[in-house]
PQR file of N, CA, C, O and H, with PARSE charges and radii, in Angstrom:
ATOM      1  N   UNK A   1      -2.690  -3.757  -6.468 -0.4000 1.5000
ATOM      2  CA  UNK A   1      -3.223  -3.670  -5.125 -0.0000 2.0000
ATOM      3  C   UNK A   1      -3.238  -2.208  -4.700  0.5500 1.7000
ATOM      4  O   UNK A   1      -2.321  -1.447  -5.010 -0.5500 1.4000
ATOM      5  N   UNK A   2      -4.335  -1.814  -3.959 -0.4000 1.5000
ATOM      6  CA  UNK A   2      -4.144  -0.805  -2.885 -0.0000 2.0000
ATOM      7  C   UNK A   2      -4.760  -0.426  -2.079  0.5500 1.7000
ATOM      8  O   UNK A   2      -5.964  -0.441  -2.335 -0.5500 1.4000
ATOM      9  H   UNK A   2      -5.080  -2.432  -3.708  0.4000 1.0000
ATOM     10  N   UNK A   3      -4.344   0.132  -0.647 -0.4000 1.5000
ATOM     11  CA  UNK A   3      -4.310   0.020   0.722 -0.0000 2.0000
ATOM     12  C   UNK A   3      -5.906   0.407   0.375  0.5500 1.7000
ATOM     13  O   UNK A   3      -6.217   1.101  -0.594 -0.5500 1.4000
ATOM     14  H   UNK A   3      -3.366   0.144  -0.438  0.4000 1.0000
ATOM     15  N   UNK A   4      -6.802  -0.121   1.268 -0.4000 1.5000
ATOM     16  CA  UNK A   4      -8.284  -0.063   1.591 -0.0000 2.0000
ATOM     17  C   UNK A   4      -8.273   0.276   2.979  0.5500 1.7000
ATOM     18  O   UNK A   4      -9.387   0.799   2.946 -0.5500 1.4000
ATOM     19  H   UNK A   4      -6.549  -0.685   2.054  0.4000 1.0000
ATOM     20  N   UNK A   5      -7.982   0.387   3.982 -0.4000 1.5000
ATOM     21  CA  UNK A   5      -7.595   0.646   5.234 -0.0000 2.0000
ATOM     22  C   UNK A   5      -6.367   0.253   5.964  0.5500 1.7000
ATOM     23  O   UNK A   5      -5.969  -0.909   5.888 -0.5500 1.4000
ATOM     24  H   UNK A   5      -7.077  -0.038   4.010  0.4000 1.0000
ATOM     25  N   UNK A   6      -5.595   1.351   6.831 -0.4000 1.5000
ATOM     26  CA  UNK A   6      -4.471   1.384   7.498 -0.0000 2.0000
ATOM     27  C   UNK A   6      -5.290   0.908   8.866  0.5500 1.7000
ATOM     28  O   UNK A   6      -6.349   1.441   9.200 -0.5500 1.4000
ATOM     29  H   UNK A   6      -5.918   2.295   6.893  0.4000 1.0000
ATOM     30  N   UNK A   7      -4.817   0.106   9.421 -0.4000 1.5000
ATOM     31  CA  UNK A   7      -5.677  -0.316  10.614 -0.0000 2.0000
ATOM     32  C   UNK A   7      -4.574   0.408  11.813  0.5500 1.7000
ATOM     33  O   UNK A   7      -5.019   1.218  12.625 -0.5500 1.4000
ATOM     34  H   UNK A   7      -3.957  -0.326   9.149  0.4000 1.0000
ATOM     35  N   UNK A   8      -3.601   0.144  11.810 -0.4000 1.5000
ATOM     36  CA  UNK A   8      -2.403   0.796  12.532 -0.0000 2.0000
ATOM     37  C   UNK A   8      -1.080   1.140  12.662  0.5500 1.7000
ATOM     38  O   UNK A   8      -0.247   0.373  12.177 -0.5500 1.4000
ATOM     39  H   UNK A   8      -3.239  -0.515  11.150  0.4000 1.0000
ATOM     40  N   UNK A   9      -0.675   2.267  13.291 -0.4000 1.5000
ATOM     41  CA  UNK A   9       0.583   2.566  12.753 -0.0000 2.0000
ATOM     42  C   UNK A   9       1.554   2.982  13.454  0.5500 1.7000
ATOM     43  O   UNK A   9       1.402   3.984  14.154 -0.5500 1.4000
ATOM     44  H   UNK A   9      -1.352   2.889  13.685  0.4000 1.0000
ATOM     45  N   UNK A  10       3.047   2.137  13.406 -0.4000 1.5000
ATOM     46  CA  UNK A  10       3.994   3.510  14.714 -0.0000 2.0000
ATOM     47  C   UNK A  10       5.197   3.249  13.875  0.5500 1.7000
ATOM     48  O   UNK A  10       5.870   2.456  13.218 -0.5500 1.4000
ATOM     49  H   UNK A  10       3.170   1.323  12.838  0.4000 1.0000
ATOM     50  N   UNK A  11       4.987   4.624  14.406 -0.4000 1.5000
ATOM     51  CA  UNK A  11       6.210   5.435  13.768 -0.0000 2.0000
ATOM     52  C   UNK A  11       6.010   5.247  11.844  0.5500 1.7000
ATOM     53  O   UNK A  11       5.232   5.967  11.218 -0.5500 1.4000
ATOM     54  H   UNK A  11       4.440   5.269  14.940  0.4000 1.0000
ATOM     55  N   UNK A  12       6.751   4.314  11.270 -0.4000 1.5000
ATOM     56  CA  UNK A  12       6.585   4.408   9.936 -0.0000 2.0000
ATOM     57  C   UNK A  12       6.282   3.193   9.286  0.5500 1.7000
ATOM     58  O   UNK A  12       6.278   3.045   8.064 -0.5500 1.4000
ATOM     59  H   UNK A  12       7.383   3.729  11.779  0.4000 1.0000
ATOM     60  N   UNK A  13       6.053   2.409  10.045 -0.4000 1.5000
ATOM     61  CA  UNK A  13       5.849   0.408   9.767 -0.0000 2.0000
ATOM     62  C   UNK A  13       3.977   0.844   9.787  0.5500 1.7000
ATOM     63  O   UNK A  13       3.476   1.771  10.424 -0.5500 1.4000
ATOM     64  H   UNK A  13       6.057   2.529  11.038  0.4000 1.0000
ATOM     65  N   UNK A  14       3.403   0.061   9.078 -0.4000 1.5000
ATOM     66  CA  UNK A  14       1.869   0.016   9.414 -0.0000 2.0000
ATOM     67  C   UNK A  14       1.055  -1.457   9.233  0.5500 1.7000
ATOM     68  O   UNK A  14       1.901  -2.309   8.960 -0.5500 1.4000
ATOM     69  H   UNK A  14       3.810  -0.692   8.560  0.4000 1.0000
ATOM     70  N   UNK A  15       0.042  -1.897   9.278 -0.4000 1.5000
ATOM     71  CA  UNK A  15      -0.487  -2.776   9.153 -0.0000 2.0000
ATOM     72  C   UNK A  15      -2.151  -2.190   8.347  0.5500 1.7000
ATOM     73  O   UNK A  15      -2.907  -1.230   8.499 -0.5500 1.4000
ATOM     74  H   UNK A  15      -0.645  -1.205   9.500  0.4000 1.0000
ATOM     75  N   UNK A  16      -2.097  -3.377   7.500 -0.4000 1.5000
ATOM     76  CA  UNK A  16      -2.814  -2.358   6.383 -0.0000 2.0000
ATOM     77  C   UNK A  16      -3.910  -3.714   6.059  0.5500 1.7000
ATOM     78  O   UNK A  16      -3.648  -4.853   6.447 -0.5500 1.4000
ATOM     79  H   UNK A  16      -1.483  -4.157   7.377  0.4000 1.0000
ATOM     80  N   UNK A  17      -5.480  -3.271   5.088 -0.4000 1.5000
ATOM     81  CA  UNK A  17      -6.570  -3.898   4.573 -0.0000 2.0000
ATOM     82  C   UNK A  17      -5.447  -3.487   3.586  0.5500 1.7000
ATOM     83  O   UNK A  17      -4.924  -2.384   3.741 -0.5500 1.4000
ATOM     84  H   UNK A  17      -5.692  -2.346   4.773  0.4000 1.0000
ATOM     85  N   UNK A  18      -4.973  -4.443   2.407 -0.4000 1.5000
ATOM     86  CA  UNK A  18      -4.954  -4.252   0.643 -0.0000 2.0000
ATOM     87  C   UNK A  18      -6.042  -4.995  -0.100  0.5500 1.7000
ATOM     88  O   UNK A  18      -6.506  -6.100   0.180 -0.5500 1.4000
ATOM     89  H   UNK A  18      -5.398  -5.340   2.281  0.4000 1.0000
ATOM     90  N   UNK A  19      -6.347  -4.239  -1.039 -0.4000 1.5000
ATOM     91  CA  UNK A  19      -7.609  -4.312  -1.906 -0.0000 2.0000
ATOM     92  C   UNK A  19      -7.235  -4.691  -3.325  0.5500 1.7000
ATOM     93  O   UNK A  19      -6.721  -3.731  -3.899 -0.5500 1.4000
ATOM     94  H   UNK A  19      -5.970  -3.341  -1.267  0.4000 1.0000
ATOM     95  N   UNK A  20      -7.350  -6.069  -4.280 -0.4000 1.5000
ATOM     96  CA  UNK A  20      -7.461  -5.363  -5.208 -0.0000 2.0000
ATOM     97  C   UNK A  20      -8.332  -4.991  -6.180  0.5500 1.7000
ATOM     98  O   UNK A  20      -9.450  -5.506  -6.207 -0.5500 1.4000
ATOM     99  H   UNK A  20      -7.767  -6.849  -3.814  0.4000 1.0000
ATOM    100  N   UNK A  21      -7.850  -3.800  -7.362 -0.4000 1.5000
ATOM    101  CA  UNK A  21      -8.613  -2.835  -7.843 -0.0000 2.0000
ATOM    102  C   UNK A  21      -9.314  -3.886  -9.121  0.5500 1.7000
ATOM    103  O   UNK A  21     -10.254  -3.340  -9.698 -0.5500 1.4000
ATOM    104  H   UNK A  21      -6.942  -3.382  -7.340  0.4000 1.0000
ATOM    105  N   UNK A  22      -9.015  -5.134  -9.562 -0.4000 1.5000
ATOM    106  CA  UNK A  22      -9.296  -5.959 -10.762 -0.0000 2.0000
ATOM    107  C   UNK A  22     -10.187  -6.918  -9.738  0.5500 1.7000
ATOM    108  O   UNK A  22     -11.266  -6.378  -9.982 -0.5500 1.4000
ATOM    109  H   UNK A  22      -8.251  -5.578  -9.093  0.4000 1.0000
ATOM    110  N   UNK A  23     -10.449  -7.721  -8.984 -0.4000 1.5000
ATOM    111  CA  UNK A  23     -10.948  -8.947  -8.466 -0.0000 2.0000
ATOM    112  C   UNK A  23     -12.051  -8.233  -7.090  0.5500 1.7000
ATOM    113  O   UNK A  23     -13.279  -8.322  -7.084 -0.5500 1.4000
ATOM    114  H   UNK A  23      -9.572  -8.160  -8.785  0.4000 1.0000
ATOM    115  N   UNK A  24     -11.098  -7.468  -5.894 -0.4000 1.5000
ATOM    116  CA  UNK A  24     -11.947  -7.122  -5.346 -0.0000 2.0000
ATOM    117  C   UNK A  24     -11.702  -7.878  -3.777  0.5500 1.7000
ATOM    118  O   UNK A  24     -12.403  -7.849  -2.765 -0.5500 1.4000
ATOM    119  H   UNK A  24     -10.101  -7.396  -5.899  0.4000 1.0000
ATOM    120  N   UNK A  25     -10.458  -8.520  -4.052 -0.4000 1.5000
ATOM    121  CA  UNK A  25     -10.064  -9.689  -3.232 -0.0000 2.0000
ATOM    122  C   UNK A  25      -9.199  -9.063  -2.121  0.5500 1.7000
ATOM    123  O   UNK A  25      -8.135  -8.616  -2.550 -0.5500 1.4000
ATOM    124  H   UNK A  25      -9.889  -8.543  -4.874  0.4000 1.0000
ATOM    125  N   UNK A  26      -9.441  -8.895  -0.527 -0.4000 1.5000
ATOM    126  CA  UNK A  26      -8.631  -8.059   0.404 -0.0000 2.0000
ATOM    127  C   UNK A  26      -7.959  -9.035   1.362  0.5500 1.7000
ATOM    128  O   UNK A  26      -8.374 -10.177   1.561 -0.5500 1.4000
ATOM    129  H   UNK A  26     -10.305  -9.259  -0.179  0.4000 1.0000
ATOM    130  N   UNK A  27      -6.912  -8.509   1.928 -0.4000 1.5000
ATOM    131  CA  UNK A  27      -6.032  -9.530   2.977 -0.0000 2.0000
ATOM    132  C   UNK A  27      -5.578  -8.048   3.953  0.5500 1.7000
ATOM    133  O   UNK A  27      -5.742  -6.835   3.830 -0.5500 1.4000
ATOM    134  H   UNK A  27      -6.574  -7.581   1.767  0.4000 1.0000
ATOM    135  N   UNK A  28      -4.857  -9.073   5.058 -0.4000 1.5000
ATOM    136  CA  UNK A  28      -4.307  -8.020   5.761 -0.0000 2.0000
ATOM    137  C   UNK A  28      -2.681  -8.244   5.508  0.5500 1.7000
ATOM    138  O   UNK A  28      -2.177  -9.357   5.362 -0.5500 1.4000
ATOM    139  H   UNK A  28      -4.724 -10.059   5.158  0.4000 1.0000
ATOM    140  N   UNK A  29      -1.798  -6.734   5.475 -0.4000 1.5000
ATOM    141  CA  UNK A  29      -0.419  -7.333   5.063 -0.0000 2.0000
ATOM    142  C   UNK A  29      -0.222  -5.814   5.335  0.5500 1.7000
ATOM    143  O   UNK A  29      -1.020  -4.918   5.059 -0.5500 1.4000
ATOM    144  H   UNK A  29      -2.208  -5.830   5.593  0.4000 1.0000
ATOM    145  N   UNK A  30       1.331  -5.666   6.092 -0.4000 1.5000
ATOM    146  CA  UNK A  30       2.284  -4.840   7.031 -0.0000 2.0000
ATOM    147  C   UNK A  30       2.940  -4.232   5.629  0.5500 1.7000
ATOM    148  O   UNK A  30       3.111  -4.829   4.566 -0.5500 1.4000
ATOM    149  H   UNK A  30       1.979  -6.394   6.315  0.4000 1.0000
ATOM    150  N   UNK A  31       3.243  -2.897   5.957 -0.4000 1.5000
ATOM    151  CA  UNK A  31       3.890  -2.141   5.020 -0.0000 2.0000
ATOM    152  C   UNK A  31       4.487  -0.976   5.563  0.5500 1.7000
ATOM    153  O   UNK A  31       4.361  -0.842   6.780 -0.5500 1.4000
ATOM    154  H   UNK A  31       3.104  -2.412   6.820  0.4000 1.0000
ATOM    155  N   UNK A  32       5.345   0.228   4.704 -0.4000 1.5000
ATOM    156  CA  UNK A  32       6.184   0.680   5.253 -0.0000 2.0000
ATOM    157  C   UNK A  32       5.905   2.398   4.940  0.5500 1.7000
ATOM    158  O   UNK A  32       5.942   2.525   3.716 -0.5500 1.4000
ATOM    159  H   UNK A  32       5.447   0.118   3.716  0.4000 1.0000
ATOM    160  N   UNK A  33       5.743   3.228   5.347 -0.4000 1.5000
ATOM    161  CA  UNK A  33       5.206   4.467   5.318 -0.0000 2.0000
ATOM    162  C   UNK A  33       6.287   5.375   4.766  0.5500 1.7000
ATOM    163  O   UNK A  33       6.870   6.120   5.554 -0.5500 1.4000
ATOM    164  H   UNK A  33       5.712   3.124   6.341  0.4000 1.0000
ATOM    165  N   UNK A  34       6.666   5.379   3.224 -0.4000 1.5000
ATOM    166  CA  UNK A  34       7.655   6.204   2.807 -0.0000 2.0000
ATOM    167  C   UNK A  34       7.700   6.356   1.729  0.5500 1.7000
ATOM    168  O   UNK A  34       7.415   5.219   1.352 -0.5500 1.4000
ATOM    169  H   UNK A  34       6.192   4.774   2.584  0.4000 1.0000
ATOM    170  N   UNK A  35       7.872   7.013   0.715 -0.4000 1.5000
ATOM    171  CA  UNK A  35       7.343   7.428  -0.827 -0.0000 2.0000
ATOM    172  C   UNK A  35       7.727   6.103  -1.780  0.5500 1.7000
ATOM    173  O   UNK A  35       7.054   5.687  -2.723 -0.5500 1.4000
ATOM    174  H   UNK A  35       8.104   7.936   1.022  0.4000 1.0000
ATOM    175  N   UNK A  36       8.703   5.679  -1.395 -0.4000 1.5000
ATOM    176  CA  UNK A  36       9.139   4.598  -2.216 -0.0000 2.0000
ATOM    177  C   UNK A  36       8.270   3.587  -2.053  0.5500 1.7000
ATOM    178  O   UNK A  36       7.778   3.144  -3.090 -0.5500 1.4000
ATOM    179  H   UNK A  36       9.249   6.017  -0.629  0.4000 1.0000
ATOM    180  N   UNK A  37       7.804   2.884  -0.585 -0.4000 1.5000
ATOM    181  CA  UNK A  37       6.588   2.069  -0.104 -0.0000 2.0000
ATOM    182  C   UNK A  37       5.570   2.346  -1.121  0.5500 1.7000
ATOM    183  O   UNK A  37       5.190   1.300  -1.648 -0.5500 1.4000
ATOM    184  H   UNK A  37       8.204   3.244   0.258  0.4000 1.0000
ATOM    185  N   UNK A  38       4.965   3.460  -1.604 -0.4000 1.5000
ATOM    186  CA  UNK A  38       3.591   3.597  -2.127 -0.0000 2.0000
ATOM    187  C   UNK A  38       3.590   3.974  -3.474  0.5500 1.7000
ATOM    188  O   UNK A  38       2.612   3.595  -4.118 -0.5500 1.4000
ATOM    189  H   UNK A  38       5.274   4.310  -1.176  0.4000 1.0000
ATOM    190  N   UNK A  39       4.787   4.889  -4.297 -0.4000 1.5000
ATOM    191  CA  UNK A  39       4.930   4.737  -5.362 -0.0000 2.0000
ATOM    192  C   UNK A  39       5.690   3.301  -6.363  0.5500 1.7000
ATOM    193  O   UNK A  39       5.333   2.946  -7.486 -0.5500 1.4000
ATOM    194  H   UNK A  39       5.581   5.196  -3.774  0.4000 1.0000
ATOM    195  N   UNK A  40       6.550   2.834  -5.706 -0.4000 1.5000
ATOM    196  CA  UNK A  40       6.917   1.654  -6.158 -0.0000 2.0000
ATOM    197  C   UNK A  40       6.624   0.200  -5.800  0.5500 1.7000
ATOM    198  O   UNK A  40       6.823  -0.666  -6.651 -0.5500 1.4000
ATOM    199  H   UNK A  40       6.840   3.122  -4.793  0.4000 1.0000
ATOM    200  N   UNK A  41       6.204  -0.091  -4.695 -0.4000 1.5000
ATOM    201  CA  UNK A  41       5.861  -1.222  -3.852 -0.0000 2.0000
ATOM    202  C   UNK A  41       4.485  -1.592  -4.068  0.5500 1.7000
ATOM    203  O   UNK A  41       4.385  -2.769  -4.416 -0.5500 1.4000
ATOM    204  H   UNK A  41       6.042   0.613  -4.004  0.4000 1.0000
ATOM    205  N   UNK A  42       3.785  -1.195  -4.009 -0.4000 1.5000
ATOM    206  CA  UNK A  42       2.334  -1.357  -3.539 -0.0000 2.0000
ATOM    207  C   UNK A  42       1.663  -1.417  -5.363  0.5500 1.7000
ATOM    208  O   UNK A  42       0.902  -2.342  -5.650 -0.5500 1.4000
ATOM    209  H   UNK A  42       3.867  -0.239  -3.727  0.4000 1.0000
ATOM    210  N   UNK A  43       2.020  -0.429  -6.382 -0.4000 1.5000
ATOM    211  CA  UNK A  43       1.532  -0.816  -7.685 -0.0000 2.0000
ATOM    212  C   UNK A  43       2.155  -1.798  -8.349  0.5500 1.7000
ATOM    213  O   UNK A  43       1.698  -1.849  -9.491 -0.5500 1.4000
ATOM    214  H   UNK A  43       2.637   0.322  -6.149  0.4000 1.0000
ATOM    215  N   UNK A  44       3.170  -2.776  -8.124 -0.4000 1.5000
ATOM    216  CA  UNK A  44       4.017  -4.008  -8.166 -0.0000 2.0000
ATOM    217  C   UNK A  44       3.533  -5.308  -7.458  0.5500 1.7000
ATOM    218  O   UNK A  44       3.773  -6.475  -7.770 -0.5500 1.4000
ATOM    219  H   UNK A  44       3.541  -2.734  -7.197  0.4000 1.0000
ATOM    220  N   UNK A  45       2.647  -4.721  -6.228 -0.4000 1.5000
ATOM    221  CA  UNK A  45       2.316  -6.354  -5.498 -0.0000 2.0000
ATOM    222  C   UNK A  45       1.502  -6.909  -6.568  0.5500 1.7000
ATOM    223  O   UNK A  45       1.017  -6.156  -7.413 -0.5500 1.4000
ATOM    224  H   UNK A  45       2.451  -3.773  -5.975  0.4000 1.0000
ATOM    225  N   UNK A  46       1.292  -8.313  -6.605 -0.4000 1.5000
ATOM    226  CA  UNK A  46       0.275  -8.680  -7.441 -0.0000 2.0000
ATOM    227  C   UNK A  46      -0.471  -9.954  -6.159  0.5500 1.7000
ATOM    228  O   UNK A  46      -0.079 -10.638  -5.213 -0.5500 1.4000
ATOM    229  H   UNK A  46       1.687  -8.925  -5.919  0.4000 1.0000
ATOM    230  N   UNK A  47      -1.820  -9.650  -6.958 -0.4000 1.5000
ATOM    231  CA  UNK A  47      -2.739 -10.397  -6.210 -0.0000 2.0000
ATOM    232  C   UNK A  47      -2.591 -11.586  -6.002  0.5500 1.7000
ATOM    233  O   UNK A  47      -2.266 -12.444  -6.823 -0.5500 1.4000
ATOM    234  H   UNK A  47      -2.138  -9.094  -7.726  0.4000 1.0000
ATOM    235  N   UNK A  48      -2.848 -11.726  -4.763 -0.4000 1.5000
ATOM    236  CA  UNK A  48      -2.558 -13.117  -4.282 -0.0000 2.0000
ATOM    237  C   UNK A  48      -3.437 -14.078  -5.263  0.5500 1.7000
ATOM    238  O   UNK A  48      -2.899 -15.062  -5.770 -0.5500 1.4000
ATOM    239  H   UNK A  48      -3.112 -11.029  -4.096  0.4000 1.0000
ATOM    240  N   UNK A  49      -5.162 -13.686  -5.585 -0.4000 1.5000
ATOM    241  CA  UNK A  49      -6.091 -14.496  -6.144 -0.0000 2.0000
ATOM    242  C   UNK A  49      -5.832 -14.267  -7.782  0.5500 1.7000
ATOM    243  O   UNK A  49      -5.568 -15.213  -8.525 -0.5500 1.4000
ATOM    244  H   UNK A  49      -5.599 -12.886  -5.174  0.4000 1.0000
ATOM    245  N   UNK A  50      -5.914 -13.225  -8.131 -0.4000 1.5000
ATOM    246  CA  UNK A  50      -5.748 -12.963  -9.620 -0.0000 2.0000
ATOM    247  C   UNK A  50      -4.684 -12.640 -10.679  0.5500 1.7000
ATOM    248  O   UNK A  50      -4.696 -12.713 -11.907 -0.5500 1.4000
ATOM    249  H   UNK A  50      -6.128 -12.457  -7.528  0.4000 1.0000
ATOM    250  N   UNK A  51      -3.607 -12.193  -9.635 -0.4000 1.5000
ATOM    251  CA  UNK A  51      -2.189 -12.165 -10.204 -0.0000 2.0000
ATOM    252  C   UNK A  51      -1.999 -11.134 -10.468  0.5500 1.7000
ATOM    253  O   UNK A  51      -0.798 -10.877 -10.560 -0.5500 1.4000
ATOM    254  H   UNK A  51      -3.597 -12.134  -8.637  0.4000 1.0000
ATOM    255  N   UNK A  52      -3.076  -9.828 -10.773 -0.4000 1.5000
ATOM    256  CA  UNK A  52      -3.104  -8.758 -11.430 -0.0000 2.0000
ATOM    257  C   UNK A  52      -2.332  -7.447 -10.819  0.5500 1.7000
ATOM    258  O   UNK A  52      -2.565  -7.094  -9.663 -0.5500 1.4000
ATOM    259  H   UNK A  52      -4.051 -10.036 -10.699  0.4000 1.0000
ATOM    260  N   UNK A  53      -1.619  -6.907 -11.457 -0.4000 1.5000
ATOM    261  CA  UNK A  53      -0.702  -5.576 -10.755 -0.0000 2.0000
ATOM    262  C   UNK A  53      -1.655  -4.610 -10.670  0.5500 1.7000
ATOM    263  O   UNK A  53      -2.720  -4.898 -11.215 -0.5500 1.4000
ATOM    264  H   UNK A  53      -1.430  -7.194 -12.396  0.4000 1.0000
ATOM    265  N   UNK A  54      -1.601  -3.838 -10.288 -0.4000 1.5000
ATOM    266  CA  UNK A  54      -2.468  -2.128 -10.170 -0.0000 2.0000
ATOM    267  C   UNK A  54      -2.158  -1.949 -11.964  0.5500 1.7000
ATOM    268  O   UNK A  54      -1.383  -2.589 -12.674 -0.5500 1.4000
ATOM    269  H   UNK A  54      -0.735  -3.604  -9.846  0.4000 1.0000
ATOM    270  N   UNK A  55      -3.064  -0.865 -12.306 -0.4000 1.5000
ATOM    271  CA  UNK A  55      -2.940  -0.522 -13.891 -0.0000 2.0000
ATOM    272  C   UNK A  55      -2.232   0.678 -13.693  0.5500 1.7000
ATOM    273  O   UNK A  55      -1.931   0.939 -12.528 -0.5500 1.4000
ATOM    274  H   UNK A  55      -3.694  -0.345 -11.730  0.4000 1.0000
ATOM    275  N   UNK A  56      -1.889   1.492 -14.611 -0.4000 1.5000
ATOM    276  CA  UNK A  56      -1.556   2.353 -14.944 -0.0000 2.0000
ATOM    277  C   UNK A  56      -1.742   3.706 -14.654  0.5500 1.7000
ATOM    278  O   UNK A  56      -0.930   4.623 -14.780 -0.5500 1.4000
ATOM    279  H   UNK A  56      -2.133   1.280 -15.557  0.4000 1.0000
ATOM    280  N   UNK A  57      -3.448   3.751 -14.061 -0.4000 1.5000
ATOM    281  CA  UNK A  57      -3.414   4.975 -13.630 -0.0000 2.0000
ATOM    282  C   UNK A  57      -3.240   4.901 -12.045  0.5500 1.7000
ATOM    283  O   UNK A  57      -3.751   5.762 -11.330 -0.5500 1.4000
ATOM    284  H   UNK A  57      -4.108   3.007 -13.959  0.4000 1.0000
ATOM    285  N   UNK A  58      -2.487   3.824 -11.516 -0.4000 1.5000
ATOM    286  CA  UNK A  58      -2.727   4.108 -10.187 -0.0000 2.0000
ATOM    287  C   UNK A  58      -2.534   5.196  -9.392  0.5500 1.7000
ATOM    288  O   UNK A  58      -1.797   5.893 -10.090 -0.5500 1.4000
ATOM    289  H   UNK A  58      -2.071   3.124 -12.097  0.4000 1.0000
ATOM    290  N   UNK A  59      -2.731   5.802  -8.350 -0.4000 1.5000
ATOM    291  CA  UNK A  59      -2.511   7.105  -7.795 -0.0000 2.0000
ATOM    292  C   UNK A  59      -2.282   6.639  -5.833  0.5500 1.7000
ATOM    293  O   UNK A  59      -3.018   6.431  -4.869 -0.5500 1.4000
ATOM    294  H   UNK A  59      -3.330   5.237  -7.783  0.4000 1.0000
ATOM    295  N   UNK A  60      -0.643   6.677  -6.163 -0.4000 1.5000
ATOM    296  CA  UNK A  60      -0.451   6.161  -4.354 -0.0000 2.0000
ATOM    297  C   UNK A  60      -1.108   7.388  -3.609  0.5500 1.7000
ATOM    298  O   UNK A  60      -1.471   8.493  -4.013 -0.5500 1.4000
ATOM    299  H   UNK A  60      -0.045   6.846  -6.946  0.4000 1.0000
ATOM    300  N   UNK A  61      -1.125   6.811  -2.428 -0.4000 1.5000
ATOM    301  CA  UNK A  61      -1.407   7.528  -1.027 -0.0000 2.0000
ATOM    302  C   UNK A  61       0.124   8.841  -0.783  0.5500 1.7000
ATOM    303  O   UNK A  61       1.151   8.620  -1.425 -0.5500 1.4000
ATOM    304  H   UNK A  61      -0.831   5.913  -2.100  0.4000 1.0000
ATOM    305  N   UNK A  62       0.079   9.662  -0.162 -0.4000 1.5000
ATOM    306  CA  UNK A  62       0.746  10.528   0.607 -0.0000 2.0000
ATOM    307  C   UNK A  62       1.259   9.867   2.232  0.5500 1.7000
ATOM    308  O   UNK A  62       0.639   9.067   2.932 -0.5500 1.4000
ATOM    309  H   UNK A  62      -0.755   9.840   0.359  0.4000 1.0000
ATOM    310  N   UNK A  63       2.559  10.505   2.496 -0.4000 1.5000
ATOM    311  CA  UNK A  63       3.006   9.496   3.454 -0.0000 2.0000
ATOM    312  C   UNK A  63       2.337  10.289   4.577  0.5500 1.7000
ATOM    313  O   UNK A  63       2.019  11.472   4.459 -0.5500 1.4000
ATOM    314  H   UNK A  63       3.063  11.155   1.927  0.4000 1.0000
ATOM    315  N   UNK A  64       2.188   9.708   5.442 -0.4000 1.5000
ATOM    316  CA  UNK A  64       2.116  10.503   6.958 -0.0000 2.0000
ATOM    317  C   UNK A  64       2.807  11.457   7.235  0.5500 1.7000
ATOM    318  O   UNK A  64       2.399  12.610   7.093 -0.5500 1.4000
ATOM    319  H   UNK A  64       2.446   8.747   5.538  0.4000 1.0000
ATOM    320  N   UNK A  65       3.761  11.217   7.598 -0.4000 1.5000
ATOM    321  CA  UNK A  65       4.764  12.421   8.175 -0.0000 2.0000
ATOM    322  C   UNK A  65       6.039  12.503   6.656  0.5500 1.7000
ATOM    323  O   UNK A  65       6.298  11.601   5.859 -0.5500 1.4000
ATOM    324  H   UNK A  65       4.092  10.280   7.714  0.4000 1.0000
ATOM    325  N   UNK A  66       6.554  13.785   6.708 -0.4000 1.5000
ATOM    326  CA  UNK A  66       7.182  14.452   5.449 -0.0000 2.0000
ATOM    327  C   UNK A  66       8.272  13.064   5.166  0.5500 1.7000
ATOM    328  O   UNK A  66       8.468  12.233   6.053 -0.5500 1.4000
ATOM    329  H   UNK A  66       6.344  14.518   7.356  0.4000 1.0000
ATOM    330  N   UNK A  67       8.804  12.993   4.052 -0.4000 1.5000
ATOM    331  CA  UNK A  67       9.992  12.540   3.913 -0.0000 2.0000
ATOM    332  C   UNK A  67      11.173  12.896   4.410  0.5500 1.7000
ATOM    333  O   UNK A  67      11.232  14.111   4.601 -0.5500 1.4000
ATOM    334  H   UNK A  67       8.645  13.667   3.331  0.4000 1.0000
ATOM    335  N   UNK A  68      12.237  12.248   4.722 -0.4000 1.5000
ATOM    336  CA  UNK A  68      13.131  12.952   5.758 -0.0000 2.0000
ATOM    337  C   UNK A  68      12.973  13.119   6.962  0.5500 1.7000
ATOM    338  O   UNK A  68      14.094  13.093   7.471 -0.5500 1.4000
ATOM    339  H   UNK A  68      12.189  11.261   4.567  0.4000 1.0000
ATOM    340  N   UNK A  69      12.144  13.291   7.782 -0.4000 1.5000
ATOM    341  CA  UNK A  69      11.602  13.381   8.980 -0.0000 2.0000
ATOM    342  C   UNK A  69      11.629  12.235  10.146  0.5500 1.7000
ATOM    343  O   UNK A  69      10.814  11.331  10.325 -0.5500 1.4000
ATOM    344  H   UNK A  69      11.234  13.313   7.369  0.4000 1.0000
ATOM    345  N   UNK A  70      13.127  12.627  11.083 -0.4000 1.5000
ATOM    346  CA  UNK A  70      12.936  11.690  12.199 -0.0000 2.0000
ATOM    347  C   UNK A  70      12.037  11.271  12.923  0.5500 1.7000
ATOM    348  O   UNK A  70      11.601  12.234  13.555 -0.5500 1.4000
ATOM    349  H   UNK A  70      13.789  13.362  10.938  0.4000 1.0000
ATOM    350  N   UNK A  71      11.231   9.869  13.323 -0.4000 1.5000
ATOM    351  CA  UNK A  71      10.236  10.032  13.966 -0.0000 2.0000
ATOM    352  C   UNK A  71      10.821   9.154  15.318  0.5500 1.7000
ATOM    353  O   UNK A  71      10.118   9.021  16.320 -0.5500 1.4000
ATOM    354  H   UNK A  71      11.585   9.087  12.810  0.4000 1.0000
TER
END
């Protein structure tokens, strides 16, 4: 899976379009804005329709605000 649009966001929780990259199949589903969220989380979901994980070359997103950073 991966994020196709962030629809909204506070502070570091978001609500997100996920896409996936094998089927093509999108839902809406809440996620969490922090390196671990997008390098480990998000290439692990598997599709609700096809089962399929992200491949290998996936390439997460960058967080919003720095790591470490009180918001």
């Amino acid at each position: 899976m991966r994020i196709k649009e962030i629809l909204a966001q506070y502070r570091r929780d978001f609500h997100a379009i996920y896409e996936c990259e094998h089927c093509g199949y999108t839902y809406k589903g809440d996620g969490y804005d922090d390196a671990n969220f997008h390098q480990n989380v998000i290439p692990n979901m598997e599709c609700p329709k096809c089962g399929e994980k992200a491949d290998a070359n996936y390439r997460p997103l960058t967080t919003k605000y720095p790591e470490g950073m009180q918001i």
